[in-house]
C-alpha positions as CSV (number, residue, x, y, z in Angstrom):
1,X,0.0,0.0,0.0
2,X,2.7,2.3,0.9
3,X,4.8,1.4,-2.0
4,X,1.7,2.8,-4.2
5,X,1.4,6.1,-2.4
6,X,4.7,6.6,-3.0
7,X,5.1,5.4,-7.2
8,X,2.0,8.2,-7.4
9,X,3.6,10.9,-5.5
10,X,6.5,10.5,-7.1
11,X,5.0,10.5,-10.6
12,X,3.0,13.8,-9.6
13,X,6.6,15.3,-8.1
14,X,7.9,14.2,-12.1
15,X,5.2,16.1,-13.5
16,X,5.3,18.9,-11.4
17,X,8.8,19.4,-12.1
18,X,8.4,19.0,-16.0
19,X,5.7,21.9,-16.0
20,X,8.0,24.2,-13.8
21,X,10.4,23.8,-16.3
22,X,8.8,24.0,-19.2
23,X,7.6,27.6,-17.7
24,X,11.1,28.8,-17.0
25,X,12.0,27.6,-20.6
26,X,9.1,29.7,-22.3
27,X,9.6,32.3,-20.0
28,X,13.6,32.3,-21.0
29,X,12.4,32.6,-24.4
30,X,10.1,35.2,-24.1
31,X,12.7,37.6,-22.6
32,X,14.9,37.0,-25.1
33,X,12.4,37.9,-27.7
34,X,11.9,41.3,-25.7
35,X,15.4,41.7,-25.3
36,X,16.4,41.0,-29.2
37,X,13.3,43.1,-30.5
38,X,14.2,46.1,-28.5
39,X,16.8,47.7,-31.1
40,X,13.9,47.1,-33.1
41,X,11.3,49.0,-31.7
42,X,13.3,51.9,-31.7
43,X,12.8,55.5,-33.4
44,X,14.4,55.7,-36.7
45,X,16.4,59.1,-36.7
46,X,15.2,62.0,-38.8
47,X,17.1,63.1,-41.9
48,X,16.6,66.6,-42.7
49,X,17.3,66.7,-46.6
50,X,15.7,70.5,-47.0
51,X,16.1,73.7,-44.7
52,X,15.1,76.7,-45.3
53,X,15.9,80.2,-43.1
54,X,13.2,82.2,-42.1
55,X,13.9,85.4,-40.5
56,X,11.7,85.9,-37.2
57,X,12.6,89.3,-35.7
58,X,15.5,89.1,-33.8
59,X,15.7,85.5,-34.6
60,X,16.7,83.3,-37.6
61,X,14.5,80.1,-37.9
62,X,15.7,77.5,-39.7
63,X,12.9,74.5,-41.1
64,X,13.8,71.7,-42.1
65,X,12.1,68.9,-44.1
66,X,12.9,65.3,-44.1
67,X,11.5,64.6,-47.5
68,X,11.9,67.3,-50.3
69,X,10.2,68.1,-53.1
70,X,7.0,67.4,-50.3
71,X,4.2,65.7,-51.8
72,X,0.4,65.6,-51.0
73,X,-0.7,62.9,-49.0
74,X,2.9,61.6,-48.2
75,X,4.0,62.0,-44.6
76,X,7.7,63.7,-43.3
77,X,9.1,65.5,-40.2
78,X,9.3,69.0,-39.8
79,X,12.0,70.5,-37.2
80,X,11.9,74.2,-36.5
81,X,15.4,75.0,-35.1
82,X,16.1,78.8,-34.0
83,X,19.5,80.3,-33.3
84,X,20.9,79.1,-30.3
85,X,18.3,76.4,-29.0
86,X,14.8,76.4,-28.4
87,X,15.6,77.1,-24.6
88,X,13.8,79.6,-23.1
89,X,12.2,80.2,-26.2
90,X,8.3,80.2,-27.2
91,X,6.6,79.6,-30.3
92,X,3.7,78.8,-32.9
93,X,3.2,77.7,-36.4
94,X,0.0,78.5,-38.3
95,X,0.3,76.7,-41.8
96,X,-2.1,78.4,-44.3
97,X,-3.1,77.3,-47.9
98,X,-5.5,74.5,-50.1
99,X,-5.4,72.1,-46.7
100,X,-4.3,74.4,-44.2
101,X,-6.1,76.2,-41.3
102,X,-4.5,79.0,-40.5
103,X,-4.7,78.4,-37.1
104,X,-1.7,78.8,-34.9
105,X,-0.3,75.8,-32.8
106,X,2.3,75.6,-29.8
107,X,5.2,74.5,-31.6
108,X,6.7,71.3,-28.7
109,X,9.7,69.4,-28.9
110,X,9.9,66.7,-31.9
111,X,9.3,63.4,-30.4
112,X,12.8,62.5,-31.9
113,X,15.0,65.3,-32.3
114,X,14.5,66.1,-28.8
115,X,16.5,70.3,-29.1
116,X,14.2,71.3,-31.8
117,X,10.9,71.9,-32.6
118,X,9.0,69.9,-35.0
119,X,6.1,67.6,-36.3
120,X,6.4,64.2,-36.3
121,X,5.3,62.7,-39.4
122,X,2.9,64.4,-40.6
123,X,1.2,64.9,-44.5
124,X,-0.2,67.6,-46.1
125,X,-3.4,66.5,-47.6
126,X,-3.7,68.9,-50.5
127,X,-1.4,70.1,-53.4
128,X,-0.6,74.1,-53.9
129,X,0.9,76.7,-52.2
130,X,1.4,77.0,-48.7
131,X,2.7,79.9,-46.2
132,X,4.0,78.8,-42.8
133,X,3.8,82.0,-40.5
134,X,6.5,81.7,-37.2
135,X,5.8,83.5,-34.2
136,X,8.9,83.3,-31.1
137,X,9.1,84.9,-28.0
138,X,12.1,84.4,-26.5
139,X,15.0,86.9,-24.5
140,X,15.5,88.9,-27.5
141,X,12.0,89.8,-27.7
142,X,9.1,88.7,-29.7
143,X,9.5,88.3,-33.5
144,X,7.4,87.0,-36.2
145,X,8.4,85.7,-39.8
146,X,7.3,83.7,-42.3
147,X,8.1,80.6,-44.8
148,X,5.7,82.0,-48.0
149,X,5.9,79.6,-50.9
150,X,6.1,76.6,-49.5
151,X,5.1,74.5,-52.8
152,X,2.9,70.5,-52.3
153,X,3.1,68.5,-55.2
154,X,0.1,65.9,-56.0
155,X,0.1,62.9,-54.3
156,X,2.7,60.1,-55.2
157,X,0.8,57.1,-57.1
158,X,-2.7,56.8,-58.4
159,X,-5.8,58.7,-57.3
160,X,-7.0,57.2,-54.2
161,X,-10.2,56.6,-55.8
162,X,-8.6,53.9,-58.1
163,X,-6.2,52.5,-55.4
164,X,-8.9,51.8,-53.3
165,X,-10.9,50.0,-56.0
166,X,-8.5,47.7,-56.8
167,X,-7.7,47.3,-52.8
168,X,-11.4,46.0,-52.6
169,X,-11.3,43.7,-55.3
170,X,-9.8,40.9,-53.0
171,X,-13.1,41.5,-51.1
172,X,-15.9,41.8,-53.8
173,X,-14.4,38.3,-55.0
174,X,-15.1,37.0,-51.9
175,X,-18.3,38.2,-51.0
176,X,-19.1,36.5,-54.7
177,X,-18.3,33.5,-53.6
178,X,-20.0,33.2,-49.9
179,X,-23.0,34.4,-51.7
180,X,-22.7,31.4,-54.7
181,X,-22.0,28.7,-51.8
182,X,-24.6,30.2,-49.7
183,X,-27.1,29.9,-52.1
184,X,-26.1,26.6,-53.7
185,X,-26.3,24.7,-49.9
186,X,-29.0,27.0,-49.0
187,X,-29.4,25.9,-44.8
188,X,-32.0,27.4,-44.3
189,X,-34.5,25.2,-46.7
190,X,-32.7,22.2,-45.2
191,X,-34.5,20.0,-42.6
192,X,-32.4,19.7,-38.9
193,X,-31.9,16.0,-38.6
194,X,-31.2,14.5,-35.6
């Protein structure tokens, strides 16, 4: 009798052990992943390919664009660097033109290039002419400038009307086919056996 209790509580103490290690194992694993996909995750840096200087009072503004000749629908980065830092230094940005406000925003720190000011990826959504008007405030005073002819080309690629119809063929095709199979079995006219 005893020899039984034992041969089972030994077999449980096996089994135990083999799932406690097959935890650690898959637990071992799983940091690794984390750890190896970390680099990965990462920010890509921002490469400025365009400035231009804009005069703001008493200081020069230099923007810079990370993609250049800027197209319509296509995001990039926009950093706003003025002489000597952005430290202790105010600003806004009012973009004006075919998809533009007007409206002035608080120009922050780009998510990435952490000493300017910028806007992370973002797209202008229609072609033309645009004016980006500057106001800083800062120890030399307050100054105001603008960027005036800031020209967005039409969008890269086909009209979105067209690259969205060919996106939903995949789709029509299959609605097609659930609608021929559902008619041809038809379960709702069949009988429920049992």
């Amino acid at each position: 009798m005893i020899r039984g209790i034992t041969s089972r509580t030994t077999r449980g103490g096996v089994a135990l052990r083999r799932s406690v290690a097959a935890l650690l194992a898959v637990g071992v694993v799983a940091l690794l992943a984390l750890v190896g996909a970390a680099p990965a995750q990462a920010y890509a840096p921002v490469d400025i390919v365009h400035t231009e200087q804009v005069q703001a009072g008493p200081y020069t503004l230099t923007v810079g664009f990370s993609t250049w000749p800027i197209r319509a629908m296509r995001s990039l980065d926009f950093t706003f660097s003025p002489d000597g830092g952005i430290e202790g230094k105010t600003g806004t940005l009012a973009v004006s033109g075919p998809g533009g406000s007007g409206h002035p925003q608080k120009l922050v720190r780009h998510p990435r290039l952490r000493q300017d000011w910028g806007l992370d990826v973002r797209a202008i959504d229609k072609p033309g002419t645009y004016r980006f008007d500057f106001v800083v405030d800062g120890p030399l005073g307050h100054g105001e400038g603008a960027l005036p002819a800031v020209q967005v080309l039409d969008q890269p690629g086909p009209p979105l009307a067209l690259s969205w119809s060919i996106a939903l063929l995949p789709l029509l095709g299959m609605l097609v086919f659930l609608g021929v199979a559902w008619r041809r079995v038809r379960p709702g006219n069949r009988a429920l056996r049992v």
